[in-house]
C-alpha positions in Angstrom: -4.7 -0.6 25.7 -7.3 -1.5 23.7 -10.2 -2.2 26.3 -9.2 1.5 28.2 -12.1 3.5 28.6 -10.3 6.3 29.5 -10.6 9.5 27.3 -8.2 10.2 24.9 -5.3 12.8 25.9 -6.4 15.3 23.2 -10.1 15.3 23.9 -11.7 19.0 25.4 -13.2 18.1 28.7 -17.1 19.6 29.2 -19.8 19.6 31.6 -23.3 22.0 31.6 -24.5 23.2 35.0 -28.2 24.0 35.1 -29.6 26.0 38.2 -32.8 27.7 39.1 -33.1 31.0 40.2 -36.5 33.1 40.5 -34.8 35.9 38.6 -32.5 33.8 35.9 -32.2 36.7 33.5 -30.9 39.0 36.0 -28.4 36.4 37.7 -27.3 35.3 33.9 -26.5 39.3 33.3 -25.0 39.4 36.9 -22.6 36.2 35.5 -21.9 37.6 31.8 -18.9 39.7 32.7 -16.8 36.6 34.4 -17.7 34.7 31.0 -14.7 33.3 29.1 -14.5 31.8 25.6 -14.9 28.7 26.7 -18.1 29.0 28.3 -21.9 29.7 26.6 -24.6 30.6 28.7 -28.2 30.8 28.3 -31.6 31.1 29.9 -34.7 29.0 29.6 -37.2 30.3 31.6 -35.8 29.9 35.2 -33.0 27.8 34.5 -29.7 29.3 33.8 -27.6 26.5 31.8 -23.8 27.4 31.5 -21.7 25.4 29.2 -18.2 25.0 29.7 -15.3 23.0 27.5 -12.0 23.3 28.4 -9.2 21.1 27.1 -7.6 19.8 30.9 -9.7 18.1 33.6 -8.1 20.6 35.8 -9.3 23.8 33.7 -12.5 22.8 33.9 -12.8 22.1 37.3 -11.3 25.5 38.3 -14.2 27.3 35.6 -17.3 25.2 37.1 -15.6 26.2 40.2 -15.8 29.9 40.1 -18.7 29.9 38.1 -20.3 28.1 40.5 -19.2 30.9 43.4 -20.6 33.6 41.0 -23.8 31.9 40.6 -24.1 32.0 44.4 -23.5 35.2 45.1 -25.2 36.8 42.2 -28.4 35.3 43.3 -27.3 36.5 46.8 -27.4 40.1 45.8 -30.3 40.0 43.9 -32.4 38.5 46.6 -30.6 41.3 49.3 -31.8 44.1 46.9 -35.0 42.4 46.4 -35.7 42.8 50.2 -34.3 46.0 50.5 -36.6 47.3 47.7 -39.7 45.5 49.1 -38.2 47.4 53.0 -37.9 51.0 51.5 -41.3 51.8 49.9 -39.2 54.7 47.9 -37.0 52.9 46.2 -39.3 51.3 43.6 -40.1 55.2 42.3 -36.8 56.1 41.3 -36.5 58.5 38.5 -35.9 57.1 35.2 -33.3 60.0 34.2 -31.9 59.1 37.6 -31.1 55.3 36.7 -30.3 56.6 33.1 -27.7 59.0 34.3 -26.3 56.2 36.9 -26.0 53.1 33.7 -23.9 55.9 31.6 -21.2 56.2 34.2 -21.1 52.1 34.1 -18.3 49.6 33.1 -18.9 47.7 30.1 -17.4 44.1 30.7 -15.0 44.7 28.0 -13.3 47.4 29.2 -12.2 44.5 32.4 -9.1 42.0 31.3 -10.2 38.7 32.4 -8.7 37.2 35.1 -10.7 34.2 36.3 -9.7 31.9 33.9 -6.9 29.8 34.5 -5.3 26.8 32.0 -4.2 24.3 34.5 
């Protein structure tokens, strides 16, 4: 028709969700290894904006969807261990060799397949 509005068939579909969080760094680390290639996030002060194309209405509903559940609990567990921290006077003094010894037995995220991502 030549009057439809409607996007063409072809055409990626994309949104950007911006959210504030009083630690956006950490969250946006916390969120990096659920990334796919069709998403691009970044941090402006404490706003984490994710950017997400995908070429199906359906794909990118089921990305914003799950990245939206990671955004939530990310910031949940950051503010949990910010309370527990603030609750055990201790923690706040742990060695630096300690944390160094406990990163080097970590998981980069590329060693993980990813699985969250799902073409529909």
């Amino acid at each position: 028709m030549a009057g439809d509005a409607s996007p063409r068939a072809d055409a990626a579909r994309s949104a950007t969700v911006r959210t504030e969080h009083a630690d956006a760094v950490t969250v946006a680390a916390a969120l990096a290894p659920d990334e796919t290639d069709s998403m691009r996030t970044r941090v402006d002060g404490d706003v984490v904006a994710c950017a997400v194309e995908r070429p199906t209405t359906g794909g990118l509903q089921s990305t914003l969807d799950d990245h939206l559940v990671n955004l939530r609990v990310a910031d949940r567990v950051i503010e949990r261990a910010r309370d527990h921290a603030a609750a055990t006077p201790d923690a706040a003094n742990v060695d630096a060799a300690d944390a160094d010894a406990a990163h080097d037995d970590s998981l980069d995220s590329a060693d993980e397949p990813q699985t969250t991502d799902t073409d529909t």
